[in-house]
N, C-alpha and C positions, 0 to 999 in steps of 0.2 A: 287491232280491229281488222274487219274483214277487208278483203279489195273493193273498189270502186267499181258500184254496178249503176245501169240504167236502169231508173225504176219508173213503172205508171203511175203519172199524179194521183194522190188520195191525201186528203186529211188524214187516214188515219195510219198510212204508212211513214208521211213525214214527220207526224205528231210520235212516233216509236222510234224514226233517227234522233230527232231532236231530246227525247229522254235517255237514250241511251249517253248520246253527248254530252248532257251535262252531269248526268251524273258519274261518267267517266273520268269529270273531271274535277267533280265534288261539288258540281255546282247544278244544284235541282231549282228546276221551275216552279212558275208561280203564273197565278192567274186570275183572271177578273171577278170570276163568279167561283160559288161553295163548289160547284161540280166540276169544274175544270182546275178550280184547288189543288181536289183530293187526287184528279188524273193525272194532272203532271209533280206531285208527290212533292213541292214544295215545303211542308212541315218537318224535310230534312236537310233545309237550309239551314245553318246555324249563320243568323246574324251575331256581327261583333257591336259590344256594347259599344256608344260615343265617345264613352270615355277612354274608352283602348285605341281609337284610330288615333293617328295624326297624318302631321302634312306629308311626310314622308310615302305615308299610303298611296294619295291621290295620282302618283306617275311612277310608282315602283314598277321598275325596268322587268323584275318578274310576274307584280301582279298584272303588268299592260300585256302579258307575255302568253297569260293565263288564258285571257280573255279573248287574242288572238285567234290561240290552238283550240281553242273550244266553239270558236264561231261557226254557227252555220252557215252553209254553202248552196243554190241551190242554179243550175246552170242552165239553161235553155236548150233542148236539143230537139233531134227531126221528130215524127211521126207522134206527136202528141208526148212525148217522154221529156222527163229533167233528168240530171246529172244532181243527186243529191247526196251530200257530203256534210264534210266538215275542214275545218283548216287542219287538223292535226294529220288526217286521214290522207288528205291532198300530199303533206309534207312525206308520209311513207311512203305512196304511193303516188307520182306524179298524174294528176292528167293528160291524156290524152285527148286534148283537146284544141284544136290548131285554127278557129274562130275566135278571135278576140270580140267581145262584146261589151257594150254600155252597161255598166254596173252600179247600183245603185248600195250603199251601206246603211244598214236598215237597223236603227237604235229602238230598241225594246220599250215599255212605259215602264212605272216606279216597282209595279210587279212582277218584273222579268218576263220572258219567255211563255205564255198562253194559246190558246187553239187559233185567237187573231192576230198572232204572229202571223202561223203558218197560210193562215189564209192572203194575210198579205204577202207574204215571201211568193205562194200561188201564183198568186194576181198579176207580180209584179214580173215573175217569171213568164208568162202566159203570153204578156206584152211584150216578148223581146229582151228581157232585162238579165243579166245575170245579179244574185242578190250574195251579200256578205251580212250575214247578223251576228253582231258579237254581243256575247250572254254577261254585263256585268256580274251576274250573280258568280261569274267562275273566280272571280278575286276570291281568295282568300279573309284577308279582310274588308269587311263589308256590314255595314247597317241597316237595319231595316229602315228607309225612309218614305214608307208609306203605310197608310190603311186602308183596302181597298173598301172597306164594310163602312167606315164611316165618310168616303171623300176625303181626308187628310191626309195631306203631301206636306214636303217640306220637315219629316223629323229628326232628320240631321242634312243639315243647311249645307255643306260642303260635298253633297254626294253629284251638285253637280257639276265639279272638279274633275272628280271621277269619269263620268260618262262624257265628258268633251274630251278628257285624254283619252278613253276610251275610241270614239269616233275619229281622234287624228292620228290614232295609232293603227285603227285600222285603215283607216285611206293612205296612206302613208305604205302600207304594208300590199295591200291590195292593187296600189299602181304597180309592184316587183314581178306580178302574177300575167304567166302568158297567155293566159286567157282572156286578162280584161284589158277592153280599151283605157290607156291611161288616160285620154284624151277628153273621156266622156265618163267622169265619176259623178255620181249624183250622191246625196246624202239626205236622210228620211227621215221622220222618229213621229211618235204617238206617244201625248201625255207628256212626262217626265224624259222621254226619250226627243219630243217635239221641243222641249227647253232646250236641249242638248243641242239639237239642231239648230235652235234659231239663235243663239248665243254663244256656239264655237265659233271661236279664232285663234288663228295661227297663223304665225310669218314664216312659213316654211310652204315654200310654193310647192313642195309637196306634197301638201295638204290637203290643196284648194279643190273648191266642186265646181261641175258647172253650175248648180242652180240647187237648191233645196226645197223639200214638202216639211212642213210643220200640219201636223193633225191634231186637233183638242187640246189648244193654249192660247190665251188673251195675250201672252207679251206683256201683262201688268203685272207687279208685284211688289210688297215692300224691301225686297232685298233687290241693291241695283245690279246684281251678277247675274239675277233670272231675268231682267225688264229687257223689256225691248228685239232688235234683232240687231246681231251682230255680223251678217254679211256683208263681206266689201260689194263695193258696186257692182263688179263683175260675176256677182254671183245672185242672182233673181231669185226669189225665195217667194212659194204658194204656202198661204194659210188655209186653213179649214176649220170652222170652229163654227157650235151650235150655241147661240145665242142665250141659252138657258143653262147648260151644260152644268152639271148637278156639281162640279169640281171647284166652280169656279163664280161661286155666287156670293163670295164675303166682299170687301169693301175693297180689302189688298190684290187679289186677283180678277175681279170682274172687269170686264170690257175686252176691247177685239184689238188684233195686231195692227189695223189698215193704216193708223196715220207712223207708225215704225219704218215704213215700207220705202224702199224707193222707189219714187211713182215712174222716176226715166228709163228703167235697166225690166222689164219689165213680168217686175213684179205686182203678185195680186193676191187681195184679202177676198176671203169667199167667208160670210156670215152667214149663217140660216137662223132668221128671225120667223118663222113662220112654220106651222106643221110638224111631223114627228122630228124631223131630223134638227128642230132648235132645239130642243131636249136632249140628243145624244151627246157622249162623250167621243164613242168609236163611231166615226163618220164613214169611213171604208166601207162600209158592208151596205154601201147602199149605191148602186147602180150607173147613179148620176155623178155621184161624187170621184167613183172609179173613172170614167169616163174623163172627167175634168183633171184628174191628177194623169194619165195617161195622156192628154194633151200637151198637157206642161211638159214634162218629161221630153217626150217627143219633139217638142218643137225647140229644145235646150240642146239637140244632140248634135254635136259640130259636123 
């Protein structure tokens, strides 16, 4: 791949690194809606059947390896510019880059890699943040564990094995990087990537965050490895979740994270009962909600 250039922010320049990246690394995108489907070329995913994975998959030293070298990168720099990358691109070419910054690692939803990734990788960049996204789709073996056309999650139960090894394999990896502050790791995710989030753990203080965002996830469910929130105290964890939210209206996932929480370390449930935003899934794209998760963030950074 090419060298490492400063590019001006666009949708639709990062939206061309980020295809080029995973499919470089055989692992094409996927997305919320028919048109951002057919854009990020997902239909040449080859998911593996259920019955082909096993335990073995969920923390293969290669596939967590995969997922690593294919994450995107997206770094903060002067005059309105990002540093936009990838890890494998970083590895040939080091950065130049002599600011270490608060970095947030940013877990994808059940669909991979979409146009509101990027817009949140943007956002999150815009505020100061350096972002790491790592694409599970770049595993090799890999299931489809969702429908985004009917709301149906959950169709192979152990995918979210995967996506927590995933997330501690890259904070883990991403504190070795001289760019990011180790001090100030935050951890993120939307949807299936927000389970990831609220339900990693690890006793490798290597691992640890300051504080996590969970976006469009009740914390309810009948399998106890999804329920709840699993940060220690020292780690403050923001919910987001629209009270309606079309994902999450059966009997095993409906209702909100707030009584999970710990109310001393100071964490907080943000519900929207009221108006368009109790209907959405993707809560990001709306002004106020940006605002509230940039607060958090900010006031978490040592």
């Amino acid at each position: 791949m090419g060298s490492i250039q400063n590019y001006m922010v666009s949708i639709k320049q990062l939206s061309l690194l980020l295809l080029a990246a995973l499919v470089f690394f055989g692992a094409t995108a996927c997305a919320q809606s028919l048109n951002s489907y057919k854009q990020y070329g997902n239909g040449g995913k080859k998911f593996t059947h259920v019955t082909k994975m096993s335990r073995k998959d969920w923390d293969d030293p290669n596939e967590l390896e995969r997922v690593w070298k294919a994450s995107l990168v997206q770094i903060p720099s002067e005059s309105n510019e990002y540093i936009q990358t990838n890890i494998a691109e970083i590895t040939a070419t080091p950065l130049n880059v002599t600011k270490k910054y608060p970095t947030v690692i940013y877990m994808h939803g059940c669909s991979g890699m979409w146009a509101g990734t990027i817009r949140r990788i943007n956002f999150l960049a815009a505020n100061g943040f350096a972002v790491i996204a790592p694409p599970s789709f770049a595993r090799e073996s890999y299931p489809r564990s969702c429908d985004v056309y009917l709301h149906q999650g959950g169709l192979y139960r152990d995918t979210i094995k995967m996506r927590q090894n995933d997330a501690g394999n890259t904070i883990e990896n991403a504190k070795k990087l001289p760019w990011v502050d180790a001090n100030n790791i935050f951890l993120m995710g939307l949807s299936e990537g927000g389970i990831a989030t609220a339900t990693f753990r690890s006793e490798s203080v290597n691992a640890s965050v300051n504080a996590r965002v969970v976006e469009g996830w009740t914390c309810n469910s009948a399998w106890d490895e999804y329920k709840g929130i699993n940060a220690p105290k020292t780690e403050p964890v923001l919910t987001l979740l629209g009270s309606k939210d079309p994902w999450f209206q059966n009997s095993y996932t409906n209702g909100e994270c707030t009584n999970y929480l710990n109310k001393n370390n100071g964490s907080k449930s943000v519900v929207y009962r009221n108006g368009n935003l109790s209907y959405q899934h993707e809560l990001l794209e709306d002004n106020e909600v940006k605002k509230i998760v940039v607060d958090f963030l900010q006031s978490h950074i040592k």
